[in-house]
N, C-alpha and C positions, 0 to 999 in steps of 0.2 A: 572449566570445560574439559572434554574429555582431551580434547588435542592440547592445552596446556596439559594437563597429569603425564600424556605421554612423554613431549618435549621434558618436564621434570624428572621423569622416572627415567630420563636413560641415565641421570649423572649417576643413579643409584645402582648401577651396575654394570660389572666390565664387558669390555664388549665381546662378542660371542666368537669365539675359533672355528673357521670353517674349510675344510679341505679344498683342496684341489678340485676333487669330482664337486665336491656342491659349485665353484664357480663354471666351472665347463657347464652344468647344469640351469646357472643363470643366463641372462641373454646380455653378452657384454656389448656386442655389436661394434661399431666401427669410429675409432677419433677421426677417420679421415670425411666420412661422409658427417658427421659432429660442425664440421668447421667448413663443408663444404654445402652445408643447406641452405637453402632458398633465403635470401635476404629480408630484411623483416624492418619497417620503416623508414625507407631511404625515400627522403626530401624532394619535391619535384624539380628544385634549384642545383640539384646534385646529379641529373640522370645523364647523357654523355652527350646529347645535345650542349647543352650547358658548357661540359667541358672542354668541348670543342672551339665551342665561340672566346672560353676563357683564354685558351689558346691562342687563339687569332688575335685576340684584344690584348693579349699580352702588356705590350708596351705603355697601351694607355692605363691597364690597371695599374702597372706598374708606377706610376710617374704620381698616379692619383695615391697609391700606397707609402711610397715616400714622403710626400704631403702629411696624408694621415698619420703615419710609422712616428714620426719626429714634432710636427705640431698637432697638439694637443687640442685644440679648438677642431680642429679639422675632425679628430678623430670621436669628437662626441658627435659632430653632425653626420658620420657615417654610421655611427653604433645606435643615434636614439633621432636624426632629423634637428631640426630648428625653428622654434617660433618666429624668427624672421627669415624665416622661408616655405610659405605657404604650401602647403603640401606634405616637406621632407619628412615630416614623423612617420607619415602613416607610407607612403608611396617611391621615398628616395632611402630607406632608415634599411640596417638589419633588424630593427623592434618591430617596424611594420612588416617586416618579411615574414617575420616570425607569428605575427598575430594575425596575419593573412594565411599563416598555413604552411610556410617558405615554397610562394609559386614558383614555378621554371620562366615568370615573364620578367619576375624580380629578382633572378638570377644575378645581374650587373650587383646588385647591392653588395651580396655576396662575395663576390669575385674582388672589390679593392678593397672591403673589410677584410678579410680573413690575410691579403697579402697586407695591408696595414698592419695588423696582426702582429705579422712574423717582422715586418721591419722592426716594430717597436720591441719587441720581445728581443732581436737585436741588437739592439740602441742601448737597452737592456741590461747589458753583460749573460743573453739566453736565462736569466732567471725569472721564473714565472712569481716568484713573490717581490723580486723588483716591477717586473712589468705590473703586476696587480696595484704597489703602489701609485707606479706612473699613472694609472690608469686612474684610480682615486681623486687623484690629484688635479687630471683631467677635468672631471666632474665637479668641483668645486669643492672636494674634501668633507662630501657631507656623509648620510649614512647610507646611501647607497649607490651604484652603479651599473651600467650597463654591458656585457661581455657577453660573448656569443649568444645563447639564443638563452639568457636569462637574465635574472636584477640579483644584482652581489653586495650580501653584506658585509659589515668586519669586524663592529666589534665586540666586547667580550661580554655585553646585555644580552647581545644580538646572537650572536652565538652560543651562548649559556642556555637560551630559550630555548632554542631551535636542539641542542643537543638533548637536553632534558628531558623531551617530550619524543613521542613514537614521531616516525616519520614516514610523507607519502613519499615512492620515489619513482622512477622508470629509470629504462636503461639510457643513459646519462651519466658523460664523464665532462669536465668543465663546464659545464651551463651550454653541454653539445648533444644531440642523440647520438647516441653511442651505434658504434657500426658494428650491426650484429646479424646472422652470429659469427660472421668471418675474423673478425679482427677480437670482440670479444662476447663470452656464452652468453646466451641471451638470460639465462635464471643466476647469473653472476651475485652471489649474497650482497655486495652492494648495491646492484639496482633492484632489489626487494625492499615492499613494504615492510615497516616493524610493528612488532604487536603482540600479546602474548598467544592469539591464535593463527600465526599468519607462518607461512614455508621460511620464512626467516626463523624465526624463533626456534623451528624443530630442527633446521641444517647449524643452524649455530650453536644449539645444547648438541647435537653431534661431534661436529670441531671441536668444544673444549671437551669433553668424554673420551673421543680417541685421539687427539692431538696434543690438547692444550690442559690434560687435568696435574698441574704440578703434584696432587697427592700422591698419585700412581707411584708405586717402586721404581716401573721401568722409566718414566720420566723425570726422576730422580738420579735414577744409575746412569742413563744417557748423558745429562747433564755435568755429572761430576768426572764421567770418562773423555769431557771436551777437552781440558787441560793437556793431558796424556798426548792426545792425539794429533792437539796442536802443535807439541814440544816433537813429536815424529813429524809431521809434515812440513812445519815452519823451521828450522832450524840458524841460531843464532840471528833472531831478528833484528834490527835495530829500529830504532825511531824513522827512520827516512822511510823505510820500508813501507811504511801506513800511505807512503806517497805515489805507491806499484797498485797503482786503484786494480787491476789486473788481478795480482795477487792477494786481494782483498774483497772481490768480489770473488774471487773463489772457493778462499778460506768459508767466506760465508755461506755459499752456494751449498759446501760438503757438511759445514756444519748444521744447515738447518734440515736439508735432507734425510741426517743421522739422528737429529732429534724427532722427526716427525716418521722415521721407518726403520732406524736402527742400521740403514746402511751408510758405508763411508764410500761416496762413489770415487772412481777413476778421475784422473786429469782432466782427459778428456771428457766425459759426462760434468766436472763440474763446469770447464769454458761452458757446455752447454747451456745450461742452468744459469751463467752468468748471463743469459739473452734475458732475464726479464728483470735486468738492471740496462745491459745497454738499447735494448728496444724501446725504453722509456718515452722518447722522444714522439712515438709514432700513437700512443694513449690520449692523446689529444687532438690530435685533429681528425676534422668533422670528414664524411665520407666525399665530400666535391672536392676536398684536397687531396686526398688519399688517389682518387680518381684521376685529377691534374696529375699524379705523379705516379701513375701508373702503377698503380695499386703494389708498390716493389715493400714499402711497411706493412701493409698487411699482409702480402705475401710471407716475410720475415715470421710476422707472429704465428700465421697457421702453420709454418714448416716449425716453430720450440712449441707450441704446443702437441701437435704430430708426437715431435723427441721427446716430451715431455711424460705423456700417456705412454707412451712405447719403454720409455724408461721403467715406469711404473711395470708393464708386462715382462719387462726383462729380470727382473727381480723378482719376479711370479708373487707382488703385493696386489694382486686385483682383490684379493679376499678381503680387504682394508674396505673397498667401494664395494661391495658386495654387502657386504654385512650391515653397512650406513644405510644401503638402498633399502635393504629388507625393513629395517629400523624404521623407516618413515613412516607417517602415518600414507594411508593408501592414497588420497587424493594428493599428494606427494612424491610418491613413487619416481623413478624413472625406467622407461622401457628399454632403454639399452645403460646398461651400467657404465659406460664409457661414456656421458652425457657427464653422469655427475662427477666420475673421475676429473675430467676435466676442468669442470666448475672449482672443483675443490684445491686441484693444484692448481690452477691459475690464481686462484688467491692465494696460496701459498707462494707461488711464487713472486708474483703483484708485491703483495703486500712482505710476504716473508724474508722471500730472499732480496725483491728492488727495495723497499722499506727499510731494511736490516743494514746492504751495502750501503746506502745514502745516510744513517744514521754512522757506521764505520768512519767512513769517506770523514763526513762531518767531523766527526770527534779527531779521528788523526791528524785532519789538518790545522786544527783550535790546536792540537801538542804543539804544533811545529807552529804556531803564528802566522799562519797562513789562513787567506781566504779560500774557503772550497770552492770546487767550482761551479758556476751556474748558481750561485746565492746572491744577497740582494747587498753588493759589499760595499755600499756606502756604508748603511744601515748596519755595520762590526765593527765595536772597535774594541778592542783587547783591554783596558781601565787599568786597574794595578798590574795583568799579568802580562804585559809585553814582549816577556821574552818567553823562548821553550823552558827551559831550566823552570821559570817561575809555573808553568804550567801543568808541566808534569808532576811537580811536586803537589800543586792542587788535586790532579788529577790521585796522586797517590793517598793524600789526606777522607778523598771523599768522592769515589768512583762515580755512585750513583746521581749526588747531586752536580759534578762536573757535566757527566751527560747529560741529566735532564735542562740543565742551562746551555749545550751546546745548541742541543736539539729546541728548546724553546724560539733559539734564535737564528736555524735553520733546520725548518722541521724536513722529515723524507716526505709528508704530505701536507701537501699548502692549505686544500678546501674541499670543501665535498656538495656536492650536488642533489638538493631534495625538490619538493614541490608545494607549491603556495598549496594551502589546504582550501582557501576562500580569496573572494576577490580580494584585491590589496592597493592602496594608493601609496603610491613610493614622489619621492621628487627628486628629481636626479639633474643635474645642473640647470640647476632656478626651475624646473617646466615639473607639472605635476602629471602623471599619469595614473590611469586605473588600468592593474594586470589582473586578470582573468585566474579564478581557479582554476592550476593546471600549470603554470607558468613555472619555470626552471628557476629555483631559488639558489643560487649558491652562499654557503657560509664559509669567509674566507677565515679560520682559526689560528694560521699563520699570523695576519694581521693581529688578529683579536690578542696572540701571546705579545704582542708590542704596543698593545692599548695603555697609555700613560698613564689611565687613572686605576689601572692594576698593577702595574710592572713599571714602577718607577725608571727613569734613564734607560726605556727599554731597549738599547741600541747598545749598552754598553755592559759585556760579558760579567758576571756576578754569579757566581755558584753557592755564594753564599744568601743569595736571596729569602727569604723567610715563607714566601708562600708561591715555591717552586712547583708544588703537585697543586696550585689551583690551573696550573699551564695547562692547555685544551691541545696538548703536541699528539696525543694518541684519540683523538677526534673525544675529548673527555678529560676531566681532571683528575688521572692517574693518582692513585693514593690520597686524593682526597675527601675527609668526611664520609664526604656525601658520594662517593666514588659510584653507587649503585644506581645512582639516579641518572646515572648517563646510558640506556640502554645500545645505544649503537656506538661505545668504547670497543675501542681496540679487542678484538679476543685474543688476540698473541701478542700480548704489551708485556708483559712478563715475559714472556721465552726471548723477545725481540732483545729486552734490556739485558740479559744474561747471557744473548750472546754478543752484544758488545762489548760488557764485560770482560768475558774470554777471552774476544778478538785481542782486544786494545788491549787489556789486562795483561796476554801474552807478550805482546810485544816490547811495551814497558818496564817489565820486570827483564826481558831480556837487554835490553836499552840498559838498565839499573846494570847488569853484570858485564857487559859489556866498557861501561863507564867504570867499574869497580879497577877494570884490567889494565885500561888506560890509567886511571890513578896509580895502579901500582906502580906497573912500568916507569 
């Protein structure tokens, strides 16, 4: 088709240099009114009514959420109803809520699921791939379950399919409709369809062309000037250092900046930049909670995107989204270039820089023998390398596959959110139902990389494992064979892994000289 040829003819050539006057001459328009437009599929169960009454009933959701939060039986009959409770599926359930439309009459369902929710994600140690097993568990450990307003799978059949193959999607983060467009863009490359004709396909041969094409020279000479710059910013690091999550989401923050525009920000721009690691928390929940809490999360994200876009204007890089714009095919277009600007760094930073630091995070605390935080830390247990000493030296033996078995066993992303393409019968603790085409599929991949009939003792750290790139940590099996057939892999799975490299790599060898001094001495 003619819109595949285009999406393939941009890799073939670099992208076009544009002045100054040609962007004044484009129509960049405004991030503020971007983030401040008319909301767009908010739930009747969510509107302020609602959260008014949630207010008021406080105490009793509360008492019912602790219930739910801790016992497990409790918590499937809020999320899917009860065969011996006449009724509950369709009319006391958050499934029937959902399959009713989520009315504002079935608001109450709402309201002690979603604080069950957060007890249990609690109870938890706040990690969502403990909670997801809890939740599993719940269900009767079969192949599926129920979580916010969709059926979640785990594992690695399950997931392998579902990655393999184009996917339908809407805007949708956990098995939640996504709150748009204030909190996130509403044409967000993750909630797009995939396909070889579809806005997906032409924005993402974009990202790797001007972002992500490792052939380029300049994303070559960026690359090899991280070291330099790190050894001037970071000076005499030690190992503990990986432990200044602060100072590590920053490092990342200037370094992914500098490889995606060539600039090294300030201090202060990179704390900036660190908001789309610490805002994390606020990516998940649904807009009736957001609302319960006086909208102070999303307020958050619209003010780092604002700095985010304005950052971009400060650096006079508007010609970057300028030139992507132009490049689209025309039923792709955007009328104000600060539409897509934003689209684009918000994945970048989503994914780039929270992705990036939670992959750091990770590996620094696997050196020191530590649990990171917010992981599913039953589910770790160190095997031969017990101490740091032992793991550092692995780490030195075999950079790449140390990280890839850090990250298999705590990924920076747990699951991703698609849609049944046709009706579907799932059984979800003993009770069978039929979901409707349409219905929020989540594939939990995190599971899938601890699936036992792939990943042997998958609980017990192994770098040396043999079929490390079959792991689905970058939503695909990175360097695997068949690496191609995963159409919606990671596009910055390479840049990601090389700057953790960098990161960690710095510090290590500084750690190494450091140790050298003490021996002398």
């Amino acid at each position: 088709s003619d819109l595949a040829s285009q999406a393939c003819g941009l890799l073939d050539r670099p992208p076009p240099l544009l002045s100054m006057a040609d962007v004044k001459e484009a129509k960049w328009g405004s991030i503020v009114e971007v983030v401040n437009g008319e909301l767009i599929n908010v739930p009747g169960d969510a509107n302020y009514i609602s959260v008014i009454l949630m207010w008021l009933l406080l105490l009793v959701n509360l008492i019912q959420a602790v219930v739910g939060g801790i016992y497990k039986p409790a918590m499937v009959v809020f999320a899917i109803g009860s065969s011996k409770l006449p009724g509950s599926r369709s009319y006391a359930s958050a499934l029937g809520s959902v399959l009713a439309g989520r009315p504002c009459l079935m608001a109450w369902t709402w309201w002690r699921y979603v604080m069950s929710l957060l007890i249990a994600l609690l109870a938890n140690g706040r990690s969502r791939l403990a909670l997801f097993m809890w939740e599993w568990e719940a269900f009767g450990k079969g192949a599926w379950w129920w979580h916010g307003e969709g059926a979640w799978c785990w594992s690695y059949t399950d997931c392998q399919r579902i990655l393999k193959a184009d996917q339908e999607r809407m805007p949708a983060f956990g098995a939640v409709r996504a709150c748009i467009p204030d909190l996130y863009p509403a044409k967000l490359l993750i909630f797009l369809p995939s396909g070889p004709e579809t806005q997906w396909a032409a924005i993402r041969s974009l990202l790797h062309e001007v972002f992500l094409n490792s052939d380029l020279q300049t994303y070559r000479g960026r690359l090899a000037s991280l070291p330099a710059k790190l050894r001037e910013d970071w000076q005499a690091p030690k190992l503990a250092d990986l432990s200044d999550v602060a100072r590590v989401q920053k490092a990342v923050s200037r370094c992914m900046f500098f490889m995606m525009f060539g600039k090294w920000v300030t201090e202060e721009e990179a704390t900036m930049l660190t908001g789309w690691r610490t805002n994390a928390q606020f990516w998940i929940l649904p807009r009736l909670v957001h609302r319960f809490l006086f909208n102070i999360g999303i307020g958050k994200v619209k003010t780092l995107r604002i700095k985010t876009v304005r950052l971009i204007e400060k650096y006079e890089l508007q010609d970057v989204f300028v030139g992507m714009n132009d490049r689209l095919p025309s039923q792709f277009k955007r009328a104000d270039v600060a539409e897509l600007c934003d689209e684009i760094m918000f994945a970048v930073g989503f994914a780039g820089i929270g992705g990036s630091c939670a992959a750091v995070e990770t590996v620094g605390a696997f050196l020191q023998c530590k649990i990171p935080a917010e992981s599913a830390a039953k589910h770790i247990k160190w095997g031969e390398f017990g101490t740091s000493e032992k793991m550092v030296a692995k780490y030195r033996q075999s950079s790449e596959t140390y990280i890839r078995e850090a990250l298999r066993m705590d990924p920076p992303v747990t699951s991703a959110t698609n849609v049944l393409k046709a009706e579907t019968k799932v059984t979800m603790s003993g009770q069978e139902f039929t979901l409707p085409a349409g219905t929020m599929n989540q594939y939990v991949h995190s599971m899938a990389n601890r699936d036992p009939s792939v990943f042997p003792d998958p609980d017990v750290f192994n770098p040396d494992r043999e079929n490390l790139n079959e792991a689905l940590t970058w939503n695909g099996a990175f360097g695997a064979a068949d690496e191609q057939s995963y159409p919606r892999i990671c596009p910055g799975r390479e840049l990601s892994l090389e700057l953790v490299k960098a990161i960690v790599g710095h510090v290590v060898a500084g750690a190494s000289i450091e140790a050298s001094v003490e021996a002398a001495v």
